[in-house]
N, C-alpha and C positions, 0 to 999 in steps of 0.2 A: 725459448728462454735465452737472456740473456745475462753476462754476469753484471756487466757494467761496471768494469774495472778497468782503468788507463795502466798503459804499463808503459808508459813514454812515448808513447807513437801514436801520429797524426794518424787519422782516417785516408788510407789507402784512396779512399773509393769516393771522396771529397773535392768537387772542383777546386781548381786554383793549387792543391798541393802541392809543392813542388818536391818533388821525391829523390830526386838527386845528389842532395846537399841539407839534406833535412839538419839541425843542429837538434839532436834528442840523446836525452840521455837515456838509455832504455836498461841503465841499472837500477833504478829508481823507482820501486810500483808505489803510485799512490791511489791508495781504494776510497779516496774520498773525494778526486778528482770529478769523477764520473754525474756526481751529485746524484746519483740514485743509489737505491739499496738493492741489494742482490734478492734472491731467494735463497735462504741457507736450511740444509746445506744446499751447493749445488745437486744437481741431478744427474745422470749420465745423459749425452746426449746419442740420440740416435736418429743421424745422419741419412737416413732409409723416410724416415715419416716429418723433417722439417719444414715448416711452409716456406716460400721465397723470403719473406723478411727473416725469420726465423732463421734459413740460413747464412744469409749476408751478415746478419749480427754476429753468429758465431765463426762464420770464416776467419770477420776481421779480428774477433776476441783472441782467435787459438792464433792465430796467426801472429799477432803482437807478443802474444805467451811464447809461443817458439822460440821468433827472435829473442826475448830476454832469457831464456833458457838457455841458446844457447851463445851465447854471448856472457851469463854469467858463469857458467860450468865449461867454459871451451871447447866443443863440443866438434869435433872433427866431421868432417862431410861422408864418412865411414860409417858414423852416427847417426847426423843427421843433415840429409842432403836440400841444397838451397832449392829443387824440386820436390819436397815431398809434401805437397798439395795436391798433387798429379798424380797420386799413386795410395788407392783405400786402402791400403794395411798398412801405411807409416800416419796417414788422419788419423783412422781408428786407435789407432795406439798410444798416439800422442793426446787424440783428444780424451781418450780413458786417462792415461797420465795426468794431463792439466783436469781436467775435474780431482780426481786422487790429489794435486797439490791444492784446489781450493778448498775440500775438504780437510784438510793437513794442514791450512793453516787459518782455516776460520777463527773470528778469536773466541768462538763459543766452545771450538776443539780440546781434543784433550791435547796436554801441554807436551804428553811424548808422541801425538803424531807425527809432526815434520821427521823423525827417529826413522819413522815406519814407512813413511815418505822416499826417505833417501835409501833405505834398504831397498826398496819397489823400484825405484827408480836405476837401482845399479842395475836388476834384472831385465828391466826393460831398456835399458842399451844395451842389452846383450842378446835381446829380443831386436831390436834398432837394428844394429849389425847384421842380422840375417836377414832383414826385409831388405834391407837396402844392397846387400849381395846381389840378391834373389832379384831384385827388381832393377837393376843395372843404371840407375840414374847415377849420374857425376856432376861432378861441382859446375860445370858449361855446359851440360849437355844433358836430355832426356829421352827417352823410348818406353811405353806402355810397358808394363810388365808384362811376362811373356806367360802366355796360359797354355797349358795340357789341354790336349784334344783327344776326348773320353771316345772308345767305339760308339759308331751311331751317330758323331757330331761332325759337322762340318769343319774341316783342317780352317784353324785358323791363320792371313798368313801376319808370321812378322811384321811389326814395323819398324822401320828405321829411327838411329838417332837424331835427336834434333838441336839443335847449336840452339841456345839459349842467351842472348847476352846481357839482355834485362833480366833480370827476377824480379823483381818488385810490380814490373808493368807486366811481366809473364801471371804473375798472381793475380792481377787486377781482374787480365781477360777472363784469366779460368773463373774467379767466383763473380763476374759479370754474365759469363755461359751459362752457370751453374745455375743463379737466380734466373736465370732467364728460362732456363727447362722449367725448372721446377712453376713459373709464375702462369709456362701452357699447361703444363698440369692441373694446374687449380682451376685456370680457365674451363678447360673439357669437363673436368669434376663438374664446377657449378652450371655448368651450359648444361648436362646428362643430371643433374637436379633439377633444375627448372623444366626440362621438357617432360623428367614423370609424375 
């Protein structure tokens, strides 16, 4: 699913864009840009069962959503860090979040959503805050979140930070990887149908 809404920003993952110097205004949403209609309300999405197009759609959706989030709320790298693409408990969160605001401000909603909206929304920077402790990424720099190793499991080790100086072409690769897993999956799927 996707929502099909422009929030000022060119398609990442588009030949020819030049990402550097983009001139966008990404305070601006218009939901009529898109020239499609959504499905309302939105849906939760869950990130576990998307197919490759399915994901690429909502990478670049939440992704745009991010940036205008936090660029209109000022949103400290404390909050939310210019890696958190790279790390499932600040997506999940966020993308629980951004659905919560499409629904919040559907125009078919009720008129004191966005209310209940911005209530949710303080809790979950304050949820933001601890993933992003927890998960050590910084405004230049990233490292895997660090996992507990259960009795019985193989010690997992560390990995080291990683210098960062793009973001934008850092996003690109990760949901270029991302479609990519996911499009051998389908494959093996339909290959393991056709041969029963």
């Amino acid at each position: 699913m996707t929502n099909d809404l422009d929030y000022g920003q060119p398609s990442l993952l588009e030949p020819g864009v030049d990402r550097s110097d983009a001139d966008v205004d990404t305070t601006e949403l218009s939901f009529e840009a898109a020239g499609n209609e959504r499905e309302v309300p939105a849906r939760p999405i869950n990130w576990n069962l998307l197919t490759a197009d399915e994901a690429e759609a909502e990478w670049l959706d939440l992704n745009a959503w991010v940036d205008w989030l936090r660029t209109t709320y000022g949103l400290p790298p404390a909050v939310l860090p210019p890696f958190w693409h790279r790390h499932d408990e600040l997506v999940w969160e966020l993308s629980a979040l951004h659905t919560h605001w499409l629904n919040a401000y559907d125009t078919d909603g009720s008129p004191s959503a966005p209310i209940a909206w911005h209530r949710d929304f303080a809790e979950v920077r304050n949820r933001l805050r601890e993933w992003v402790a927890t998960s050590g990424t910084r405004i230049d720099r990233d490292r895997p979140t660090r996992l507990t190793t259960w009795p019985g499991e193989e010690p997992v080790e560390p990995a080291g930070e990683v210098l960062i100086e793009d973001r934008d072409a850092d996003f690109v690769q990760f949901v270029i990887e991302d479609v990519t897993v996911r499009r051998r999956i389908e494959a093996r799927a339909k290959a393991v149908t056709r041969s029963t």
